[in-house]
C-alpha positions in Angstrom: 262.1 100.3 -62.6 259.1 100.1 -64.3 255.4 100.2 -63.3 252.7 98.2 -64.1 249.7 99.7 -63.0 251.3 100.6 -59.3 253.6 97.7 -58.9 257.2 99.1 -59.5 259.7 96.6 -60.1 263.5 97.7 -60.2 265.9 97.2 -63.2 269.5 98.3 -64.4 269.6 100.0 -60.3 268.0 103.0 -61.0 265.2 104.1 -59.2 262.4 105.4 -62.2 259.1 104.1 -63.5 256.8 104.4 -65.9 252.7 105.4 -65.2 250.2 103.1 -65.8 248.5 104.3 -69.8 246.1 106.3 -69.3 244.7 109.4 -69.3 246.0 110.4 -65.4 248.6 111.1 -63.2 250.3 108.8 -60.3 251.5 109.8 -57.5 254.7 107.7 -57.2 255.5 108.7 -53.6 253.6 111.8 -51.5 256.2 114.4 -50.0 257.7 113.7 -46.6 255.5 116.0 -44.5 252.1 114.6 -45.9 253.3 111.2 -45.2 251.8 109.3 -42.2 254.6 109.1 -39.1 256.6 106.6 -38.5 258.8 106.3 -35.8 261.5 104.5 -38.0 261.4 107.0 -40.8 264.4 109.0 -41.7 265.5 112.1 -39.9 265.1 113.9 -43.1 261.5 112.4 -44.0 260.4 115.9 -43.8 262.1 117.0 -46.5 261.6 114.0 -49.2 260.5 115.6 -52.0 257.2 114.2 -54.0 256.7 112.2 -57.1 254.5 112.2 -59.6 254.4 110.9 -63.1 252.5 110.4 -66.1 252.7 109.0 -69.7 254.3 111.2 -71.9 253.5 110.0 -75.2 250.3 110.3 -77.7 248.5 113.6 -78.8 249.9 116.7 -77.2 246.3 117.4 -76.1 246.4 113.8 -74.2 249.9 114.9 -72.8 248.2 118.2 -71.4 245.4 116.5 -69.9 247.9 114.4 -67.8 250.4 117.0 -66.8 247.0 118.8 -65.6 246.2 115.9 -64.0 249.6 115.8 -62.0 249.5 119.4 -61.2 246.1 118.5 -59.5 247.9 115.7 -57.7 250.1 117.7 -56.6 248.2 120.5 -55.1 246.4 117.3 -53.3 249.5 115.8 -51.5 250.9 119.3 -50.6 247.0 120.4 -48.9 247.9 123.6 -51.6 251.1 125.4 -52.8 254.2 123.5 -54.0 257.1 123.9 -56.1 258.7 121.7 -59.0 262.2 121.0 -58.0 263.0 118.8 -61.0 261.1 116.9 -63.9 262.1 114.6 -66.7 262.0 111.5 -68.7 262.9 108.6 -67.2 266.5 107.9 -68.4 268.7 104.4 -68.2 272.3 104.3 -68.2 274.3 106.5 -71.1 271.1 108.9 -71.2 268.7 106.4 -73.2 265.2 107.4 -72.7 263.3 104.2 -70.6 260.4 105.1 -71.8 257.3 107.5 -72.0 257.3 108.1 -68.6 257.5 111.9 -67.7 258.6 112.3 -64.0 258.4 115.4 -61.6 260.0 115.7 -58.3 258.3 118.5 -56.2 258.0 119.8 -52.5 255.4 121.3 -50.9 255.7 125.2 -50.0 254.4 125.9 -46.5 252.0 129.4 -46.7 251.6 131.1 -43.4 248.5 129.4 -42.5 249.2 126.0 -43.2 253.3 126.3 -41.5 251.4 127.4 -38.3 249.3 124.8 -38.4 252.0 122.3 -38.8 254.0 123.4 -35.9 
């Protein structure tokens, strides 16, 4: 799947993307409890992890600007604290990188304030 500036199109059956070029961030997908309700969702909507993903390519200082850029996302979707569960390029089949794209799967960590609050 690729991305062109937010429209994801899937190829090869594999569910990845590449970010728009640019300077930022895109959230791909906000985790399951920040998403809006929806009485069809899955059971386990609450526990769909969050993606984000940036362009992985140019001058390392570019590359540091985005991956600060998804941190920031991030801590948006999750209203504070979350945790990285996985990140990576985005691969096709045999392992061949797809392309710049540098994606992070994360879920949101409840603090005692905000898992009261939820309840």
């Amino acid at each position: 799947m690729t991305r062109i500036c937010g429209v994801a199109v899937l190829a090869a059956g594999l569910l990845a993307s590449s970010a728009c070029i640019n300077n930022s961030a895109y959230l791909a997908q906000a985790p399951g409890f920040s998403a809006q309700p929806d009485t069809n969702a899955p059971v386990n909507q609450q526990r769909l992890p969050g993606v984000v993903e940036y362009d992985n390519a140019g001058l390392d200082s570019q590359i540091a600007e985005r991956r600060a850029d998804a941190y920031k996302k991030m801590t948006q979707a999750c209203h504070g604290p979350y945790k990285i569960e996985n990140e990576g390029p985005v691969l096709l089949e045999g392992g061949r990188n797809a392309s710049a794209t540098w994606v992070i799967h994360f879920t949101c960590v409840a603090t005692d304030s905000t898992a009261s609050s939820r309840r």
